[in-house]
C-alpha positions in Angstrom: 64.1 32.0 -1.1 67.4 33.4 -0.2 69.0 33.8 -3.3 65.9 35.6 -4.9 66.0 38.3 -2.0 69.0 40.7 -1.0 68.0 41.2 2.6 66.0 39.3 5.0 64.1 41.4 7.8 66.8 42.1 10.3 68.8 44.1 7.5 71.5 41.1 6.8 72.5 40.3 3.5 71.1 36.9 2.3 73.3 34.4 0.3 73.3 35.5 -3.1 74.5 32.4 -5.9 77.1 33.9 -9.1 74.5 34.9 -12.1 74.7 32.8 -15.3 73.0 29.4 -16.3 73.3 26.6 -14.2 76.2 24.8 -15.3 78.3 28.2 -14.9 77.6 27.9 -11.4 77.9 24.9 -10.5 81.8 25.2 -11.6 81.8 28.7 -10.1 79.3 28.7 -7.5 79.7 29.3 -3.8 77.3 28.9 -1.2 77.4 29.7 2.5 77.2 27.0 4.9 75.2 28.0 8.1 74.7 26.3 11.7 71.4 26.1 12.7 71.9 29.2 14.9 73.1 31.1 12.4 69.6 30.6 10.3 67.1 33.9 9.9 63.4 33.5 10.3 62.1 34.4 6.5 60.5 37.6 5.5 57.3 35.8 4.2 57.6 32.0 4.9 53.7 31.5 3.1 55.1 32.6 -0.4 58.3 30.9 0.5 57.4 27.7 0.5 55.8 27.0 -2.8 59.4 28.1 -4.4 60.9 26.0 -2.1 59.3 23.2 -3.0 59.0 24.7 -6.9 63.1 24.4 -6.6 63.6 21.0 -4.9 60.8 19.1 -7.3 62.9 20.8 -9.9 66.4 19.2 -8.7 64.6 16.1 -8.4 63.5 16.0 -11.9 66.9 17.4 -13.3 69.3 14.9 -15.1 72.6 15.7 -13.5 74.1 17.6 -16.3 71.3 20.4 -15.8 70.8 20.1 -12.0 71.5 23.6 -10.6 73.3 22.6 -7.2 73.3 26.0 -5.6 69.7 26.7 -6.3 68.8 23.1 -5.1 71.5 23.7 -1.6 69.3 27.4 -1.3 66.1 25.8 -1.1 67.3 23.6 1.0 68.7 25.8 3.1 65.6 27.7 3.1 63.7 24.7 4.1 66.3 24.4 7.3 64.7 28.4 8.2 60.8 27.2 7.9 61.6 24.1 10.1 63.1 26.5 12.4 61.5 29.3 12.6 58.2 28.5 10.8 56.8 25.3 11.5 53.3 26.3 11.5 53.0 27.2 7.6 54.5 23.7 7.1 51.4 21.8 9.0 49.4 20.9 5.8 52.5 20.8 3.7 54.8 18.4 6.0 54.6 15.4 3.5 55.4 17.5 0.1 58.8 19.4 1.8 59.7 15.6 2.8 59.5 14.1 -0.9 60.9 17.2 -2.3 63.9 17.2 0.7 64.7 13.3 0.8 66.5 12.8 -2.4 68.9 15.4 -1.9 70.1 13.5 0.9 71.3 11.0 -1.3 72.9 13.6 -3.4 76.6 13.0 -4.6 77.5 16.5 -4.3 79.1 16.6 -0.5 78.0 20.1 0.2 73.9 19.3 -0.6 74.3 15.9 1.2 75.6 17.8 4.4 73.1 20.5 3.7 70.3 18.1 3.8 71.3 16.0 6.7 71.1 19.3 8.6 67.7 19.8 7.2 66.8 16.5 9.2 68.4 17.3 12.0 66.6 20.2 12.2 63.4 18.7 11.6 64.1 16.1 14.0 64.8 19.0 16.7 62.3 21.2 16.2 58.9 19.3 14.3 59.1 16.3 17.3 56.0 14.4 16.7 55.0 16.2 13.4 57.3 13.3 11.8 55.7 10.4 13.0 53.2 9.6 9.9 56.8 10.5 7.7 59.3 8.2 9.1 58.7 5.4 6.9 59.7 7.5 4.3 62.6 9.5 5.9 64.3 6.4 8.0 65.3 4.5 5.5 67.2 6.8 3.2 68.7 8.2 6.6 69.8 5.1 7.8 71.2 4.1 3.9 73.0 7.6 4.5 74.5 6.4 7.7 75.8 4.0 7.2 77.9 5.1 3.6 81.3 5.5 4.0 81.2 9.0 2.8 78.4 10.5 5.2 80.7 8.8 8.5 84.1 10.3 7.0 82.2 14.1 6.6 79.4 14.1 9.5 79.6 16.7 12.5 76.9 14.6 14.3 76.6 10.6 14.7 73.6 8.6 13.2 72.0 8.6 16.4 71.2 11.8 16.7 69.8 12.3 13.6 66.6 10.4 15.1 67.0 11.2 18.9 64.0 13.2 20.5 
């Protein structure tokens, strides 16, 4: 995951969130928001994605007093560089990234909402077909997060194309 390496393979430093326990960085923390172009393939995706999911199931299970944002918005955002560049580790593990990536969706914090709608953009884009047996899981929480008054005020992209192909 990015915050648990310093480089990726091209040399560039990867997004590195403050030190401290969880609640220090969430009311200090920073994290970089990238485009989809600006996403590097990972070093080693197959060890990647078990802490991926390790970090998102984690979120999920936190009570929002303990919920480490940034570590939740990293594994996220490392989730966004497997879709991208790495779909084939994700063939037999499609269904668990989805459970462990929906909820943070629905997140209140702005910054892991945005994060994650890029996540299904991005999947949308680049996994095609792959989603089918998923989309009765993903479509409604999209579509809930569509049409919130929130997600139309912040969104670069309309609903629509969240779920074009």
């Amino acid at each position: 995951m990015s915050r648990l390496s310093d480089s990726d393979e091209e040399g560039a430093v990867a997004p590195r969130a403050p030190s401290g326990n969880p609640s220090d960085r969430a009311k200090g923390g920073s994290v970089e928001e990238l485009e989809t172009h600006q996403l590097q393939p990972l070093p080693n995706p197959a060890q990647a994605l078990p802490k991926i999911l390790k970090a998102l199931n984690a979120a999920n299970s936190a009570k929002r007093q303990q919920l480490d944002w940034v570590a939740q918005y990293e594994a996220i955002t490392d989730a966004r560089r497997l879709i991208v560049h790495h779909k084939d580790i994700l063939s037999g593990n499609l269904h668990a990234l989805v459970m462990a990536a929906l909820p943070a969706a629905q997140e209140l914090r702005s910054l892991t909402a945005k994060n994650a709608m890029m996540l299904w953009q991005e999947a949308f884009r680049f996994l095609g077909r792959l989603l089918d047996p998923e989309l009765e899981q993903i479509c409604p929480v999209l579509l809930k997060k569509a049409g919130s008054r929130a997600a139309r005020r912040s969104s670069r992209a309309p609903p629509r194309a969240l779920c074009w192909r």
